[in-house]
C-alpha positions in Angstrom: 0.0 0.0 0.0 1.3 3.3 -1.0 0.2 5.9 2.0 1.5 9.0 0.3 -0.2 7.7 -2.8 -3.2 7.3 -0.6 -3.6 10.3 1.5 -3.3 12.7 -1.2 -6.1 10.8 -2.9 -8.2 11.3 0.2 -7.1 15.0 -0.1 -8.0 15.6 -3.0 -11.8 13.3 -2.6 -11.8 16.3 0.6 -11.3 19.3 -1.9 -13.7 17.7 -4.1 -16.5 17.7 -1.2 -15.9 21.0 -0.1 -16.1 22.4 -3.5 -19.3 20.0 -3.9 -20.6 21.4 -0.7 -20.2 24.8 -1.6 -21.9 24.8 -5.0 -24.9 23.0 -3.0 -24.6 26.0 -0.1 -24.6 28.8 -3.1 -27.9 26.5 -5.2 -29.7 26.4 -1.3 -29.4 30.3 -1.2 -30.5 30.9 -4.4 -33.6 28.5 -4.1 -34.3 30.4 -0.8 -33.5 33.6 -2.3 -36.2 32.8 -5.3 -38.8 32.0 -2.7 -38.6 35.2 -0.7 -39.0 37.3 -4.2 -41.7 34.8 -5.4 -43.1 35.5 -1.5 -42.6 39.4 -2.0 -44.7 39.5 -5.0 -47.6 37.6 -4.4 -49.5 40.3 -3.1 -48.3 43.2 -5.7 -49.3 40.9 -8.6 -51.4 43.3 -11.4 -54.0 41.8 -13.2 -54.9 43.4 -17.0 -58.5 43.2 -17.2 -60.7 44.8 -19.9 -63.5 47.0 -19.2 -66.4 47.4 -21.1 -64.8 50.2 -23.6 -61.3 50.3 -23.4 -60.5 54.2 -23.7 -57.0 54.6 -21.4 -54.7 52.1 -19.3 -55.1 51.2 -15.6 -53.8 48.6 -13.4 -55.9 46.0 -10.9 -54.5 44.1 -8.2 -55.8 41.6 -5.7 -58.2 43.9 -4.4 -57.9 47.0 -6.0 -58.0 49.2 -9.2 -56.9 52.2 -10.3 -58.6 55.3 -10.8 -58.8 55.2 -14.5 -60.9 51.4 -14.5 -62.8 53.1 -11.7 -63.5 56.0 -13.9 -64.3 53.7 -16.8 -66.8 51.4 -14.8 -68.3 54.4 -13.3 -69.3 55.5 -17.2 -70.5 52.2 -18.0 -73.0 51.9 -14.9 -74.1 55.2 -15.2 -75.0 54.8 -18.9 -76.7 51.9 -17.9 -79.0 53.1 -15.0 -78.8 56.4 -16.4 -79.2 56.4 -20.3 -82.4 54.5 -20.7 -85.5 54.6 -23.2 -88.5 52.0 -22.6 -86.9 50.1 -25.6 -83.1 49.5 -23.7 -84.0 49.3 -20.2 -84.8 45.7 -20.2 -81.6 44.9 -21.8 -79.8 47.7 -20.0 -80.8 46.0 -16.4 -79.7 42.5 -17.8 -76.2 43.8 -18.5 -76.1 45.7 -14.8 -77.1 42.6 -13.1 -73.9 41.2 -14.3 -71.6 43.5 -12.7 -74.2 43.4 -9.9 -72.3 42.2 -6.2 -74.4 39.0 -4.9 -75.7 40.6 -2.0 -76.9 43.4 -4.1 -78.4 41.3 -6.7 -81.9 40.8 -5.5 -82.7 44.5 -4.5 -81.0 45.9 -7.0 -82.9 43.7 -9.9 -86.6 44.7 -7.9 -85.4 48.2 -7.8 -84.6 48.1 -12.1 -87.6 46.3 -12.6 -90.0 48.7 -11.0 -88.2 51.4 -12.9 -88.8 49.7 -16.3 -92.4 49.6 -15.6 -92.7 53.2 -14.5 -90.9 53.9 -17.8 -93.0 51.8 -20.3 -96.1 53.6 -18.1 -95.5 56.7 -18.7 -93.4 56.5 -21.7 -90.4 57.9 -20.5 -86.6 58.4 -21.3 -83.9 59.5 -19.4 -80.5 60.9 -20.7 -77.4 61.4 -18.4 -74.5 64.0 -19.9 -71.6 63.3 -17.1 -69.5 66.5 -16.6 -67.5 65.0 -13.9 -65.8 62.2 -12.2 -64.2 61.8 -9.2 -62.4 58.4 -8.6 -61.6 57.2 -4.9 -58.9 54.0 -5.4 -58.8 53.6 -1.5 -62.9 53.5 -1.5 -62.7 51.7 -4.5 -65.8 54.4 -5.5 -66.9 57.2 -8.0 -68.9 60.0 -7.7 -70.4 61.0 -11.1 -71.5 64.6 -11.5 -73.3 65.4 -14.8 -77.0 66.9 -16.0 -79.8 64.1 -16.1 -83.1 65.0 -18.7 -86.1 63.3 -18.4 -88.3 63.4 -21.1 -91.9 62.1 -21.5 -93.6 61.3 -24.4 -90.7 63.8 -26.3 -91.1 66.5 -24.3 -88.6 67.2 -21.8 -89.8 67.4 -18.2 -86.6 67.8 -16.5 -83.0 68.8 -16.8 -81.1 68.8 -13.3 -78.1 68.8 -12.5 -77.6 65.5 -10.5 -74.5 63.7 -8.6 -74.5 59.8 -8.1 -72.0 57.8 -5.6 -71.1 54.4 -7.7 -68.8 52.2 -5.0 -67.4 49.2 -6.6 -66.0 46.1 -4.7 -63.3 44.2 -6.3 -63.5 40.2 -6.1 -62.6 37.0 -7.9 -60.9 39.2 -10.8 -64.0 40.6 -11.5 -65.6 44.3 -10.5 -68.5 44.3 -8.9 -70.8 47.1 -8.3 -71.5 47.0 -4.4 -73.9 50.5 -4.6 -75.8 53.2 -6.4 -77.0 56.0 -5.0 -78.0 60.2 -5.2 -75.9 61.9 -3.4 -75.9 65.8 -3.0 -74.6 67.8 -6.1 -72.2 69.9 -4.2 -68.5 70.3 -5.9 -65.4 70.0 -3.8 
């Protein structure tokens, strides 16, 4: 047996390992390096989502969008509620109830359906010309400022000015309206 032959093959199996052991070390950190960013970004993950129309850019993450989709929702509902003749209203309140939130669903489809047949009574269209819209991203809401004319049987019977809180919840990659209502027309 040859023991210097020997030990600097065991020396050099040792340099082996450590170099071995190193390039495992450096592989660990980087796998638990890649886990912390993958970790890190869960949550600030933006989603592209189309609206409706598509007339400017805006982002959406897990539970929020900006104020440009909020402004662009806010347009579609209120053209929805808003603009209607007795010919569009039916269709009009089948679109809305697809944006509708759950909870809302069942009030808010009563509350479109009474307003249909008030419309077809009395032969009556409304017309909404928004003039202004102010976007809240932390209340996920819009307040819609604009003129609304009512006209009966062709003739108009009012032209107001009228503002309209729209607030918007943001679930399951999808916006849902979560409420509609007057609010006072006062600017800020």
């Amino acid at each position: 047996m040859d023991f210097e032959r020997l030990n600097g093959d065991i020396k050099e199996m040792r340099r082996r390992n450590r170099g071995l052991g190193l390039a495992v070390g450096v592989l660990a950190a980087g796998q638990i390096l890649a886990l912390v960013v993958i970790l890190n970004l869960l949550g600030t993950v933006r989603t592209i989502v189309v609206p409706p129309a598509l007339t400017q850019t805006f982002w959406v993450t897990r539970d929020q969008a900006s104020h440009e989709y909020l402004e662009q929702m806010g347009s579609f509902i209120a053209w929805l509620i808003l603009d209607v003749t007795p010919a569009s209203i039916d269709w009009k309140k089948d679109v809305l109830l697809g944006y509708v939130e759950p909870e809302q669903y069942g009030p808010l489809k009563t509350r479109q359906e009474v307003e249909a047949e008030r419309l077809k009574r009395i032969n009556a269209a409304t017309v909404f010309a928004p003039q202004q819209l102010v976007p809240s991203e932390a209340a996920q809401s819009v307040v819609i400022r604009g003129r609304l004319r009512t006209l009966v049987n062709g003739f108009e019977t009012a032209n107001e000015l009228k503002a309209y809180l729209i607030e918007f919840s943001y679930a399951g990659a999808r916006m849902h309206l979560k409420a509609f209502k007057e609010v006072p027309y006062a600017s800020k």
